[in-house]
Structure formats: structure tokens, C-alpha cells
ZATITOR-309655 format. One line per field, with one value per residue (C-alpha): x, y, z; residue number from 1; residue in one letter. Coordinates in steps of 0.02 Angstrom, whole numbers, padded with zeros to 5 digits. Example, Ala and Ser with C-alpha at 12.3 -4.5 7.8 and 13.67 -1.06 7.14 Angstrom:
<nodes>
xx: (00615|00684)
yy: (-00225|-00053)
zz: (00390|00357)
i: (1|2)
aa: (A|S)
</nodes>
This chain:
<nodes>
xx: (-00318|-00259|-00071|-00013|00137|00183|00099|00216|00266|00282|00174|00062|-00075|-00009|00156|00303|00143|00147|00247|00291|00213|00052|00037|00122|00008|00070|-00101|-00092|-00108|-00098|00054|00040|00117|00283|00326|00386|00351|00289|00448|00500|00666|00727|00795|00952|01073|01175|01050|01102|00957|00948|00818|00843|00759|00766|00749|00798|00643|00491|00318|00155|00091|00245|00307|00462|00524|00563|00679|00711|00840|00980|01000|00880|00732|00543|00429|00446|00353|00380|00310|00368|00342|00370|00569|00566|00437|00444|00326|00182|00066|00116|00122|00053|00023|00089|00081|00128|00249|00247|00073|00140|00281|00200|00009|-00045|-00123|-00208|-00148|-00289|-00373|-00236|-00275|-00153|00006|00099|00171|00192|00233|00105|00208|00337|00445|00629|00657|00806|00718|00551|00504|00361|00297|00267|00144|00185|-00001|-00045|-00016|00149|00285|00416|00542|00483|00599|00552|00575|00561|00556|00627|00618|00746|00649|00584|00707|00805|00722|00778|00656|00610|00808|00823|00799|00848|00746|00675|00644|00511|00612|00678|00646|00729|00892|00828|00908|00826|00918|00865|00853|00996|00962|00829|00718|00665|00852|00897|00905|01036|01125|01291|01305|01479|01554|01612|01789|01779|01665|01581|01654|01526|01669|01547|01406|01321|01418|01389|01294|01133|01159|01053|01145|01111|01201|01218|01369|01419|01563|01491|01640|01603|01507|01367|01326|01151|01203|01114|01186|01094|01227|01144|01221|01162|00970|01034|01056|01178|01113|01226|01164|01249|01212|01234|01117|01122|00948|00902|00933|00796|00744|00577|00513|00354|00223|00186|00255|00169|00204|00110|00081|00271|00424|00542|00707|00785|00960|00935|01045|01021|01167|01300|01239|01156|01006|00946|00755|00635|00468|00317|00228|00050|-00027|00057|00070|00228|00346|00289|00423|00436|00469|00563|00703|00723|00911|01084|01247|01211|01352|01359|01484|01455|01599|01604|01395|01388|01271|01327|01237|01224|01158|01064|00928|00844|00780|00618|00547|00371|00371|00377|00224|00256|00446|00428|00516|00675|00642|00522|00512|00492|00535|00620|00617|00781|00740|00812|00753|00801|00772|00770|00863|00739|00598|00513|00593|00536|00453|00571|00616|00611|00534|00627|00732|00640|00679|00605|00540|00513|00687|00727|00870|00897|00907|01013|01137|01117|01196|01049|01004|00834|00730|00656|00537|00408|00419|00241|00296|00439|00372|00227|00355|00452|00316|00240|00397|00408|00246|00257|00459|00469|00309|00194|00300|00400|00212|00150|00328|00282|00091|00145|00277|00310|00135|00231|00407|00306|00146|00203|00260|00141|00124|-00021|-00127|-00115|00000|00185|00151|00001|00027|00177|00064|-00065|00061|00146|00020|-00098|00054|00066|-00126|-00099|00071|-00040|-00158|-00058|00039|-00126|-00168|-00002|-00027|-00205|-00137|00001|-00084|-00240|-00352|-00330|-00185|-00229|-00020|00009|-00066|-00138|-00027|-00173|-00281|-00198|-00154|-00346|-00361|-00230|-00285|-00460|-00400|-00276|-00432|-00537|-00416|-00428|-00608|-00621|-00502|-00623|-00759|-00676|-00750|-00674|-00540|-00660|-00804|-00862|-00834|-00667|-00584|-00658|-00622|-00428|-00471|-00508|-00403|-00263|-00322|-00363|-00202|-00101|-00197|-00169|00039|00053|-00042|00062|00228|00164|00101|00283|00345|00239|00244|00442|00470|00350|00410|00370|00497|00578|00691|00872|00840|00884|00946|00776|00682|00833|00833|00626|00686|00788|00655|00523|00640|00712|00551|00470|00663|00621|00460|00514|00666|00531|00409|00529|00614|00424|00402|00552|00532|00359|00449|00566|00451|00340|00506|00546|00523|00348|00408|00314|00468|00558|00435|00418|00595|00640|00516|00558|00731|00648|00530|00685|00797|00657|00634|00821|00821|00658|00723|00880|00832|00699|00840|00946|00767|00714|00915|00906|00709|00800|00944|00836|00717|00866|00938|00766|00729|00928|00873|00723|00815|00948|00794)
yy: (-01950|-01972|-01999|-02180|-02220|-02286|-02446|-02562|-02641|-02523|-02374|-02306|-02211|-02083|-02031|-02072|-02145|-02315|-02462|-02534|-02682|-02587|-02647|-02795|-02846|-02695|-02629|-02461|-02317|-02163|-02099|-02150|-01991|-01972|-02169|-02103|-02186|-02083|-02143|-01966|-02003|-01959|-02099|-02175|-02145|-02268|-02421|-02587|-02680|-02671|-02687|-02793|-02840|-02996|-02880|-02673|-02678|-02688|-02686|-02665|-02793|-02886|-02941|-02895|-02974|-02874|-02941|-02845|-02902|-02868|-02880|-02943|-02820|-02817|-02711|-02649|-02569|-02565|-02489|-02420|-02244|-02134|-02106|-01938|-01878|-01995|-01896|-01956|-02089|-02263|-02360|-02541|-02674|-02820|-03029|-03101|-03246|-03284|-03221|-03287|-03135|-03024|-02936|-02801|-02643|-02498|-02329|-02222|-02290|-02401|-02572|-02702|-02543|-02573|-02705|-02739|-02858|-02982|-02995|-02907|-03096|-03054|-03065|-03048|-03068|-03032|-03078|-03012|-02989|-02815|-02806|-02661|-02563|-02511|-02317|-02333|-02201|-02244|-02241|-02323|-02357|-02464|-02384|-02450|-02433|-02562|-02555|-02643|-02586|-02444|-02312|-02391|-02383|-02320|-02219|-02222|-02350|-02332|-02478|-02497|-02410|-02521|-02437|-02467|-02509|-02351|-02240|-02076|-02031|-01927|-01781|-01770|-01842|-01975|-01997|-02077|-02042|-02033|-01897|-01895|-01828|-01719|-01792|-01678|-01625|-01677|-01740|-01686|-01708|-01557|-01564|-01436|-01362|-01182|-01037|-00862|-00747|-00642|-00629|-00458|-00431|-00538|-00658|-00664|-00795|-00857|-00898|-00981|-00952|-00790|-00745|-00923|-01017|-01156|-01237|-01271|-01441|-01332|-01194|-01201|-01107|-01056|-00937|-00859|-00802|-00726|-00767|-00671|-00752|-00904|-00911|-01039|-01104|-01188|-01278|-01351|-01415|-01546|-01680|-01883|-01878|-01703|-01535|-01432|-01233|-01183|-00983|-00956|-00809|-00823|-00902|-01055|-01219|-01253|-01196|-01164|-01212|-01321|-01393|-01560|-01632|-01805|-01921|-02090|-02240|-02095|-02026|-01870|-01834|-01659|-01639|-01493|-01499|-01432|-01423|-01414|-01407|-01498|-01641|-01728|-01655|-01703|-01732|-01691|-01794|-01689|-01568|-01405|-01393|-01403|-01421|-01516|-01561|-01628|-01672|-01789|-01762|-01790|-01798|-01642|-01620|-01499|-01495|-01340|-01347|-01199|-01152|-01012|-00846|-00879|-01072|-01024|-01202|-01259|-01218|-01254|-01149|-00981|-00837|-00778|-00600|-00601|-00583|-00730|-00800|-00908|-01079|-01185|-01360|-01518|-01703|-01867|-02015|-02196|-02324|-02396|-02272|-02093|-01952|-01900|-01719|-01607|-01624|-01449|-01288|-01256|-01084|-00966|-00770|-00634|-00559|-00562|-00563|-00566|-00658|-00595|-00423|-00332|-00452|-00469|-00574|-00628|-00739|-00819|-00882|-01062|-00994|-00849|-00680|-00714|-00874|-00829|-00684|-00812|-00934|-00791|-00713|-00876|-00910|-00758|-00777|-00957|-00932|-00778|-00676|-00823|-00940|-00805|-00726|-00914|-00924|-00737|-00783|-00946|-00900|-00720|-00671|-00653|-00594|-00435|-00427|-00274|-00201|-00091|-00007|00093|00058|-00153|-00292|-00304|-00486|-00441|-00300|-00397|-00565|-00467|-00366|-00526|-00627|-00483|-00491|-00654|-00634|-00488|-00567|-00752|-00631|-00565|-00745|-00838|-00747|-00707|-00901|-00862|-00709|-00813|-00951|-00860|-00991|-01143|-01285|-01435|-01504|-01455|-01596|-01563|-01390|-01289|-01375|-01359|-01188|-01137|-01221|-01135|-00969|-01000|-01024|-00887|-00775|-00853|-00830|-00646|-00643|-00759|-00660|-00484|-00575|-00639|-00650|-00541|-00632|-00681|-00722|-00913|-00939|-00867|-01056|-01105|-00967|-00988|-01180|-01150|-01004|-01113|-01274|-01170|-01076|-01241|-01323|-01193|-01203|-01387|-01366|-01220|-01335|-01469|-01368|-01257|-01450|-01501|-01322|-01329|-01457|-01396|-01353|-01187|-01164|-01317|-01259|-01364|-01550|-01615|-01460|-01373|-01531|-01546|-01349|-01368|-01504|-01432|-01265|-01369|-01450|-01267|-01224|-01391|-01395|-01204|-01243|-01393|-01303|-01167|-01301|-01395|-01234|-01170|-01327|-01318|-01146|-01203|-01355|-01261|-01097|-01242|-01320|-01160|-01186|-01098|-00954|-00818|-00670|-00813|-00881|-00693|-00675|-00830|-00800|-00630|-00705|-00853|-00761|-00641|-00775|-00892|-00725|-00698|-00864|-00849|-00687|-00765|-00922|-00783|-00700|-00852|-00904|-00769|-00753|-00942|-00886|-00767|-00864|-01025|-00861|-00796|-00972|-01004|-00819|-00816|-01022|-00936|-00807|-00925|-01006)
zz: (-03940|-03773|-03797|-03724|-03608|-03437|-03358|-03250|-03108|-02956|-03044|-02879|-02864|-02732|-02735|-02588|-02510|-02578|-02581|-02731|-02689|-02702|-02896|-02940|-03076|-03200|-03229|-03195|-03338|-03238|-03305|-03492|-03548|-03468|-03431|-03275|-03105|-02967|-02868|-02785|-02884|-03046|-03153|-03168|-03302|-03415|-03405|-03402|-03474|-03683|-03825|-03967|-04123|-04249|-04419|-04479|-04600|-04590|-04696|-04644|-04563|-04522|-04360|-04279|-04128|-03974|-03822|-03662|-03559|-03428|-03242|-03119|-03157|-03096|-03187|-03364|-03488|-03704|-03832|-04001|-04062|-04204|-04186|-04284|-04143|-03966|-03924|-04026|-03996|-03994|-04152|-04187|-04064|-03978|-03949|-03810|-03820|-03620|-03566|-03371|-03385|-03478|-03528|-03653|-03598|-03703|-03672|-03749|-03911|-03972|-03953|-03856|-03893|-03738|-03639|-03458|-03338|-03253|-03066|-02981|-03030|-03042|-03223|-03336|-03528|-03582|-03795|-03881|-04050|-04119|-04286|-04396|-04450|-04622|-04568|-04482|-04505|-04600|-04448|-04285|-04126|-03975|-03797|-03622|-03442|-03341|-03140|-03033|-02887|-02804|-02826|-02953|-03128|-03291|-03427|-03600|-03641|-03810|-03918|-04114|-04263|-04386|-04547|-04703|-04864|-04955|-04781|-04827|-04688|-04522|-04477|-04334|-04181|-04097|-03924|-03820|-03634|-03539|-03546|-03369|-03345|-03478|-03667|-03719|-03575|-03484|-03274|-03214|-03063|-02960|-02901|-02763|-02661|-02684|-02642|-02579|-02667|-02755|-02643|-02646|-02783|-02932|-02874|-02733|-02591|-02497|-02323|-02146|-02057|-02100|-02171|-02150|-02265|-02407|-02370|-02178|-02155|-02071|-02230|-02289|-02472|-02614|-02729|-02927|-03058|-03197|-03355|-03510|-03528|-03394|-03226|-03150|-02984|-02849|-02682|-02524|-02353|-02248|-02294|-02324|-02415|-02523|-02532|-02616|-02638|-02708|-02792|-02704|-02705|-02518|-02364|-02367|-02458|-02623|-02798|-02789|-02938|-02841|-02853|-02808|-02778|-02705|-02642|-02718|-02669|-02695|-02846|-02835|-02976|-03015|-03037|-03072|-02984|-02938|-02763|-02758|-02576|-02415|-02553|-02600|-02735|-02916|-03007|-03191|-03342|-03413|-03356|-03399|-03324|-03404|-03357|-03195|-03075|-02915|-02755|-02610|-02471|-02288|-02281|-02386|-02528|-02658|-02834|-02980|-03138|-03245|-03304|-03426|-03358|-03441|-03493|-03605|-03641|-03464|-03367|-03207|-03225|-03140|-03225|-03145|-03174|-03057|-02868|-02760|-02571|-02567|-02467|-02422|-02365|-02322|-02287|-02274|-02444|-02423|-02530|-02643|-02566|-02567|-02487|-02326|-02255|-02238|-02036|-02000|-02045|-02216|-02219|-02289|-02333|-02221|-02397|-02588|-02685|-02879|-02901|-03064|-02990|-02882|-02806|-02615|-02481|-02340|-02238|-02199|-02036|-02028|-01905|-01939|-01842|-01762|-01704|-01630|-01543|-01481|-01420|-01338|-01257|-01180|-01105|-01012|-00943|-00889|-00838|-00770|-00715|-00680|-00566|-00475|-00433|-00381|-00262|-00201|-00125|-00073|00032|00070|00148|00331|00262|00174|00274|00373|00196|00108|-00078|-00135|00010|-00005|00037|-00033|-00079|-00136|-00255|-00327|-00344|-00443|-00548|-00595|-00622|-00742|-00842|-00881|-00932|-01046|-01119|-01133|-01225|-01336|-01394|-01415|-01556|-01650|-01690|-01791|-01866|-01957|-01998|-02014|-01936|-01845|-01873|-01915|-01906|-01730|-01644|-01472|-01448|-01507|-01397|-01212|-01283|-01304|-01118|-01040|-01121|-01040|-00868|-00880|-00912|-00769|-00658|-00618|-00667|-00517|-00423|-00441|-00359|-00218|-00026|00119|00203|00341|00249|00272|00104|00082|00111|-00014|-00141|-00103|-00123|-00316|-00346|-00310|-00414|-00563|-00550|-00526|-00671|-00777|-00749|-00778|-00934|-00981|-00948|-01060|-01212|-01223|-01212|-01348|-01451|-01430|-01578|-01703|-01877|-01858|-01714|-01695|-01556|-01556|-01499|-01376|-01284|-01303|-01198|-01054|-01051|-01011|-00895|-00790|-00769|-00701|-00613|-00540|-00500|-00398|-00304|-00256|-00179|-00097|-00033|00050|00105|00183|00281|00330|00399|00512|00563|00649|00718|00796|00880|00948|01046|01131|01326|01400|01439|01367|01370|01284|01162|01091|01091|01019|00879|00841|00809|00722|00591|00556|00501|00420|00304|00296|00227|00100|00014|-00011|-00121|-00181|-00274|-00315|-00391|-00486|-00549|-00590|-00705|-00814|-00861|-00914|-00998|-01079|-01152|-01230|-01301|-01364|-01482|-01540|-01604|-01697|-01793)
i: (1|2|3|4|5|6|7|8|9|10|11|12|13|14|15|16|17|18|19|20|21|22|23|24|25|26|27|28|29|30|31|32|33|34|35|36|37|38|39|40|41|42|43|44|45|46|47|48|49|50|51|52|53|54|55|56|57|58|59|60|61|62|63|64|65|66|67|68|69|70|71|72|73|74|75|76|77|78|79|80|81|82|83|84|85|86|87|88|89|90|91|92|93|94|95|96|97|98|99|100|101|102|103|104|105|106|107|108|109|110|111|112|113|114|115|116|117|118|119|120|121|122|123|124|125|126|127|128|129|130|131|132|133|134|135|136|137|138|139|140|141|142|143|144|145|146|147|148|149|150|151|152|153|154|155|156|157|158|159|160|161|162|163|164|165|166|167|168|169|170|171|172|173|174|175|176|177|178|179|180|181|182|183|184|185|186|187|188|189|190|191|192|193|194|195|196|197|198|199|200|201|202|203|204|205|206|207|208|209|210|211|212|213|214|215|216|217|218|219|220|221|222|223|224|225|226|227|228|229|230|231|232|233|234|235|236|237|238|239|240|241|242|243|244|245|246|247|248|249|250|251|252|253|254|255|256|257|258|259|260|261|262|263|264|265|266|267|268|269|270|271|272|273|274|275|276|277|278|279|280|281|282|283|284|285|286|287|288|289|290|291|292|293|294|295|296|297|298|299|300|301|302|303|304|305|306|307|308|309|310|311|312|313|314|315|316|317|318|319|320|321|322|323|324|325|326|327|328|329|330|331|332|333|334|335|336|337|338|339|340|341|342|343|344|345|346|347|348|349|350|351|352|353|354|355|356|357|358|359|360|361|362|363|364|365|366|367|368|369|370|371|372|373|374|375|376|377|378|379|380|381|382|383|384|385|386|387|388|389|390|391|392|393|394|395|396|397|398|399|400|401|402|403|404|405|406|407|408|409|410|411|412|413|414|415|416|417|418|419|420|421|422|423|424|425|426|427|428|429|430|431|432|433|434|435|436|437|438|439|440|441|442|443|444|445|446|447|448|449|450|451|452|453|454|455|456|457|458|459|460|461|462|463|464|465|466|467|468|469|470|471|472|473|474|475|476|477|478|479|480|481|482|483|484|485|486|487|488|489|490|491|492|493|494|495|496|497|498|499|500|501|502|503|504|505|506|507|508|509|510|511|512|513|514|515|516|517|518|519|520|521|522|523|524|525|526|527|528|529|530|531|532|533|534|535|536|537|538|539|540|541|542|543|544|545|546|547|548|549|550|551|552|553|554|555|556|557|558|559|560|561|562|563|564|565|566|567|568|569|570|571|572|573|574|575|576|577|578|579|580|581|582|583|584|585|586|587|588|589|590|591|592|593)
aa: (X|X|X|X|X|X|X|X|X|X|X|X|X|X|X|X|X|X|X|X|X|X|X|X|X|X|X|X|X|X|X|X|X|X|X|X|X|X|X|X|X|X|X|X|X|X|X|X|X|X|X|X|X|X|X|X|X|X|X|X|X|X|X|X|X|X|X|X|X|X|X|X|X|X|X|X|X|X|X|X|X|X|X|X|X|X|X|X|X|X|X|X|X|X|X|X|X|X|X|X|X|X|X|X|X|X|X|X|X|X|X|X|X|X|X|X|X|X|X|X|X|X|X|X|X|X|X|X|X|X|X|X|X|X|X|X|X|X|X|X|X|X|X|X|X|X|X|X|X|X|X|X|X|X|X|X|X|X|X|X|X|X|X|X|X|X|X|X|X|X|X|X|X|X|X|X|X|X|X|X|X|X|X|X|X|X|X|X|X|X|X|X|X|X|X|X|X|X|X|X|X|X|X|X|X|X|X|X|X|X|X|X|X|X|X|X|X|X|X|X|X|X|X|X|X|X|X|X|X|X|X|X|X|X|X|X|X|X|X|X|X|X|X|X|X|X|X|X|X|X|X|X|X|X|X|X|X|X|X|X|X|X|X|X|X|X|X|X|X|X|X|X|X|X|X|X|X|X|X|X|X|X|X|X|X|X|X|X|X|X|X|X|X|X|X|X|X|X|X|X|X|X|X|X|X|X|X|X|X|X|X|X|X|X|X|X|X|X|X|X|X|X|X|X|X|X|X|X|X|X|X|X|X|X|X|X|X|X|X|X|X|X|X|X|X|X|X|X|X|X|X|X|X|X|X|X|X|X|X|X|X|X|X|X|X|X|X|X|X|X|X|X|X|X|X|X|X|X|X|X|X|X|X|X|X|X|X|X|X|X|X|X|X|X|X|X|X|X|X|X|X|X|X|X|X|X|X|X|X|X|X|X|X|X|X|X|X|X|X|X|X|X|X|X|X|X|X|X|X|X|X|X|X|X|X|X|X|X|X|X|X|X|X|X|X|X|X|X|X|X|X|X|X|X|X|X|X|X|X|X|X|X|X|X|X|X|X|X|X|X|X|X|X|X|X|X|X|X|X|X|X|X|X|X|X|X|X|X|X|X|X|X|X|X|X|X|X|X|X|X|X|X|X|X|X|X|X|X|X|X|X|X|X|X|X|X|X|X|X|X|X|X|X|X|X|X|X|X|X|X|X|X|X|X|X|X|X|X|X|X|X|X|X|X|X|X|X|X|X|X|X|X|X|X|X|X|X|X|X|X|X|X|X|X|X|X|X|X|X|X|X|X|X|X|X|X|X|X|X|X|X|X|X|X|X|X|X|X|X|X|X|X|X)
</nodes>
């Protein structure tokens, strides 16, 4: 028999997808079992809203009456259960007093065993009749879950126990707290923040910065301490929505046993969970953590609670003996809705770690190797060796025409050395990308795109360039015509896909600094040519001025052409100087992610 539960107000299909206006009627039965609402929250303790009942006995086939009622309140959901096992099915059915209010719903085969609400109405008391059935246990309490909206909602509130004449005592407990929390366990408040003494040494941190203090308002920390067959577990970081870590057996997100310390109106709740795909966090019903405590101070999230090394009974727990990597994230959450994606490309380590093992002290990366070594090597071949060869053929064809090296051109030896580079180091970066993600992105948005263009046009560049005409062939115009539109495409393209590529999650280079740092580079670069346009342009001005003289005419430019390249192989330098420190500022953030 399917076992019943959950159906109310703001219950939706998807999870952090949907509003809770999505179903307002109360007819939703996804989650029977856990009467937990797919919120992205965990709910609230102490509730405010209480169950009570006309009568303490009960025989079969009488009727008890049940009230619900509190503060302002939405959705809600009651049923009664066996209260030596709240697990079990539900137990008898319902009449509606207010059928306006309120509706009865089936949660597997028992007829009319649950009741909901009808609208998403602000209410503040909802009656109904509960019939007792000729097989009911000899204990039976009523539970419910009211919502007072989105985010705030309260699990499985206790109601009384109504007994059948002569019941024998319980000594089993009954429930008092939600579930969804922890039935059993206490939520403390943490008086001062964590400390890394014991780091390497006792415990294994997880750090980032490296090495950094938990204390400073800028520590990403995680630290295990193993304790006998526990393991106590603190977190911190700056955050205003959620810190949470996850064990995974690979880099990528999914199939992983996550962790969750939210911030909801100042209260922080604790929450195991379990990630499958690029899909929201599903949260569990119940919590496999004790001890929980948590600190909220100057936009600094700290939480710790513990858990056993091994949970047979929990599925979805990983074993802490095992070896893992480990992912750091954090995110913003809504008041009264879901928690958001992560921002940024969570921290993750640069291997597999047992945190039950030998204590270490390391740090992690939010960007992967390969994409930092793609990043890196695009901007040296779009920074550097690309526009200083473009600046070299443009300009410094006279100032080096009389200059030779192996049996061609200065210019154009150094034009062609420069610019196969930047093909071979294009190469190399457009496929670090498919290595680490093994195929083709479907998150990046148009970067993959312009990068496949760009990567074409780099290769048909000097394809085109092998096949070129003579220098005085009547085509040769035209050659030049294309070289130079293909080459010019191919840069502006470049430009716009490191712009694009910059803010990723996988490198997510500081903003704003990263786009003013791109800025002020293409800006560097169209100043330069300006700078030598406009100076070319007033070197021919001023050789055409000279009087018509011929002595003088030679003379004067002779003396012309030697300052014009004077001049060129000065802001040549300054140029190239001004490329590698904008090269070095982006290489030196890539390296900090």
C-alpha cells in the first residue's frame, strides 16, 4: 500500500522552479510520504499554529473533532496516524465541516484520509470531523502541515493522541518536532566563530584562500573532525543566502550527497541533500545530523553539526571512510522563495580526499586546470602574439624593409612567426575545452560558438597565406584585400568571445575588474593604431611640402623616414610593454581562481 502524506497549498511539481501560486487548489499528492514541500528550505521550528481535539477516547466508529488553528496561514494538510509508528499509513477518514476552506484527498488506497485546503485564502482555523475505523490502533495522533507561505511552513506539528478505552501506556516516544529537522536533536547557537587550530593536524580543512583565517569575513572554511564513529563538520563563508559542500565521485555536479546551511529571515536551517543532475537540491525529509549550530555575524554564515561515519539506513548518505572531492559552494535564497544557482563555479579540490583519513590542510580551485590553461593560452594569442604581429605588417614594412633574417623581410619573418603562434597556441586552447567537458557545452551560451568561428578563420588564415600571388601579380590586391578582412574578422571575434568566455562559471574571472581590464586592452590597442595612422599620415604630409628641389627632397626625406621610424619603434616598445602587463594581470586572476 502506497503510504499516504503531503497534499497542500503551495506543493509544486518542480522544485525552486515554481511559484507557490502554481497550486492553490491543494490537490497535489506528489509528496505523500514525507509531507514535505518541495520549497528548497527546510522547515521551521517551534510552530505557532496548534491541533486540538473535542474528546481523549475514542471507539470505532466515532467521531472526533479536529481544529487547526493559529496565525494567518495558507495551505495545510491533516491527517492522523498510528502514534506508536508515524510512519505508517494513515488511519480513518475525514468530513468536512466547511467544504469552501477545506477538501479531502486520498493518499494511496485510503479513502477521503487527508485533508487540505481548497485556496491559498489566508486562514486562521480550519474544523473537521475525523471517523475512527473498525481496525484502528489503539493509539492514534493527528499531525499537520501548515504553510504561511513559501518559505515559511512548518511539518508534521504534533497534535494530541486520542486513545481506545483501556489502551495499554506507550513507551515509545512520541514525536515533538518536526521531522524534516531532526526529531530528536538540539539547534544551538554558536557563540564564536571557528578557529583552523588543528588543521593538518587533527582535523582536514578545506581552505580558499589558502591558508586563509575562518575568522576573516573573506574565509571560504570547511573543516572534518573525526570523532570515534562521528565526524563533526563545521562551515563558514561569506554569504547572505547558503553555504553548502557536497562528497562527489567526479568533478561534475550530480549523483552527489550534499549539505545545506541556508539563511532563512536570520535563522539558519541545516539540511542533508541529494543532487541528482544540473537539477536543484532535493532536500530530505529527514535529517541525518545532530548537534547542529549556527552563527550569523557581519554577513557571515557559519553552521556545524555532525553526522555518523557510516548511515546504512540513509541511502543517499555517502560513507565518510571513503574518498571523495569535494565541492564548496555558495548562492544566494530569497525570502519566501527557492535558492538560487550557485553564482560561481563552486570550489572544488584538485583531487579525491578521505576526510576521515589522514588530516590535511588544502585548498581548492573554482576553475578546472584545462580551463584555465585554455583561458590563459587564448589570451596570449589574442594579447600578445596576434596584435603585436597585426601592428608589425601594418606599420613597419619601410622601418625594416632594408632588414633581413633568413633570406626574407624583418617585418615579415616576425609577422609570420607571430602570427603561426597564435595559430598553434588557438590550436591547442580550442580543444582543452572538449577534453574537460568531454563534448560540447550546452551552458556556455554563444562562447562555444564564436570560439569554433574564430578557430576556423585562424586556420584559414595561413592556409590562405601559402597560396598567395607574387607581389606583382594582378591579383595580389586582391589577396591582401581578404587576408586583411579575414584577419580583422577573426580579432574582433576573438575580443568578443574572451568577453563573453570571461564570466563563465568555469572561470569566472573577478567582476567587474575582469570586463574594464578587457576594456582598456582593446582600447590600448585601437589608440596604438590610431596613434601610427595618424603619424603615417603626417609624415606624407610633410615630404610632399618640401620645396622642388630634388637634392632637398632626398635630403629632407632621408631625415623624414629616419625620424617617422624613430618615432614607430618607440610606441612599438611602449606597445608591446603596455601587451604584457594587461597579459600578465589576466594570466596572474586566472591563477587566483
Amino acid at each position: 500500500m502506497e503510504l499516504p502524506g503531503l497534499a497542500f497549498a503551495v506543493l509544486m511539481l518542480i522544485c525552486f522552479h515554481v511559484s507557490v501560486d502554481g497550486y492553490p487548489n491543494g490537490k497535489v499528492r506528489e509528496a505523500c510520504t514525507s509531507m514535505v514541500p518541495c520549497h528548497g528550505s527546510s522547515p521551521k521550528l517551534s510552530p505557532e499554529h496548534v491541533i486540538t481535539v473535542n474528546r481523549t477516547e475514542f471507539k470505532p466508529g466515532d467521531s472526533v473533532e479536529v481544529q487547526l488553528s493559529g496565525p494567518d496561514f495558507e495551505g495545510f494538510f491533516i491527517q492522523a496516524r498510528d502514534a506508536e509508528d508515524l510512519d505508517s499509513p494513515a488511519v480513518g477518514s475525514f468530513v468536512l465541516v466547511d467544504r469552501r476552506r477545506s477538501q479531502l484527498l486520498t493518499c494511496g488506497h485510503s479513502m477521503n484520509s487527508a485533508v487540505s485546503h481548497t485556496s491559498k485564502a489566508k486562514k486562521k482555523v480550519v474544523k473537521v470531523y475525523w471517523i475512527a475505523p473498525g481496525d484502528a490502533p489503539k493509539r492514534v495522533q493527528f499531525l499537520a502541515t501548515v504553510v504561511k507561505k513559501y518559505k515559511a511552513f512548518w511539518v508534521k506539528i504534533p497534535g494530541p493522541v486520542v486513545s481506545q478505552p483501556n489502551a495499554p501506556f506507550s513507551t515509545t516516544p512520541l514525536y515533538t518536532t518536526s521531522e524534516a529537522v531532526s526529531t530528536s536533536h538540539s539547534v544551538s547557537y554558536l557563540t564564536k566563530p571557528f578557529n583552523a587550530s588543528g588543521c593538518g593536524n587533527t582535523k582536514f580543512c578545506l581552505r580558499n584562500p589558502s591558508n586563509c583565517d575562518p575568522e576573516s569575513s573573506s574565509c571560504f572554511f570547511l573543516s572534518f573532525h573525526q570523532e570515534r564513529r562521528s565526524v563533526l563538520i563545521e562551515m563558514s563563508g561569506p554569504s547572505e543566502g547558503y553555504l553548502a559542500f557536497a562528497l562527489s565521485y567526479d568533478r561534475w555536479m550530480g549523483d552527489d550527497d550534499a549539505y545545506l546551511c541556508i539563511n532563512e529571515d536570520h535563522h539558519v536551517s541545516v539540511s542533508t541533500a541529494y543532487l541528482k543532475g544540473r537539477s536543484p537540491p532535493v532536500l530530505d525529509s529527514k535529517n541525518a545530523l545532530e548537534d547542529v549550530s549556527w552563527r550569523l555575524v557581519d554577513g557571515v554564515l557559519q553552521c556545524s553539526f555532525r553526522r555518523n561515519i557510516s548511515l546504512p539506513t540513509y541511502k543517499r548518505r555517502f560513507n565518510m571512510n571513503a574518498s571523495y572531492y569535494i565541492f564548496l559552494a555558495d548562492g544566494e535564497a530569497s525570502e519566501g522563495g527557492p535558492i538560487y544557482k550557485h553564482r560561481r563555479q563552486p570550489l572544488i579540490t584538485n583531487g579525491m580526499y578521505s576526510v576521515t583519513g589522514i588530516p590535511q590542510d588544502i585548498g581548492g580551485s573554482r576553475s578546472p586546470r584545462l580551463i584555465k590553461a585554455h583561458g590563459a593560452l587564448m589570451f596570449v594569442a589574442w594579447i600578445s602574439t596576434a596584435s603585436i604581429g597585426v601592428v608589425v605588417a601594418r606599420f613597419f614594412k619601410p622601418v625594416w624593409s632594408h632588414s633581413f633574417l633568413f633570406g626574407k623581410e624583418l617585418w615579415f619573418q616576425v609577422h609570420r612567426m607571430l602570427m603561426l603562434t597564435t595559430v598553434i597556441l588557438t590550436s591547442i586552447s580550442f580543444v582543452l575545452p572538449f577534453i574537460y567537458r568531454g563534448g560540447w557545452s550546452k551552458q556556455a551560451g554563444f562562447h562555444p560558438y564564436l570560439g569554433c568561428t574564430v578557430m576556423a578563420l585562424t586556420i584559414f588564415q595561413p592556409l590562405m597565406a601559402g597560396f598567395r600571388p607574387s607581389p606583382h601579380a594582378p591579383r595580389r590586391q586582391l589577396f591582401n584585400w581578404f587576408h586583411w578582412s579575414i584577419g580583422t574578422t577573426a580579432r574582433i571575434l576573438a575580443v568578443v568571445t574572451m568577453f563573453l568566455g570571461m564570466d563563465l562559471p568555469a572561470l569566472d574571472l573577478p567582476d567587474p575588474w575582469d570586463t574594464y581590464t578587457m576594456i582598456g586592452f582593446v582600447a590600448w590597442h585601437v589608440g596604438t593604431d590610431v596613434l601610427l595612422e595618424i603619424h603615417s599620415y603626417c609624415l606624407i604630409r610633410k615630404v610632399e611640402l618640401i620645396e622642388d628641389d630634388r637634392v632637398q627632397i632626398l635630403q629632407s626625406l632621408t631625415s623624414a623616414e629616419a625620424e617617422g621610424n624613430l618615432f614607430k619603434q618607440i610606441v612599438l616598445t611602449i606597445y608591446v610593454c603596455g601587451n604584457i602587463i594587461f597579459l600578465i594581470a589576466f594570466l596572474a586572476a586566472i591563477k587566483q581562481v
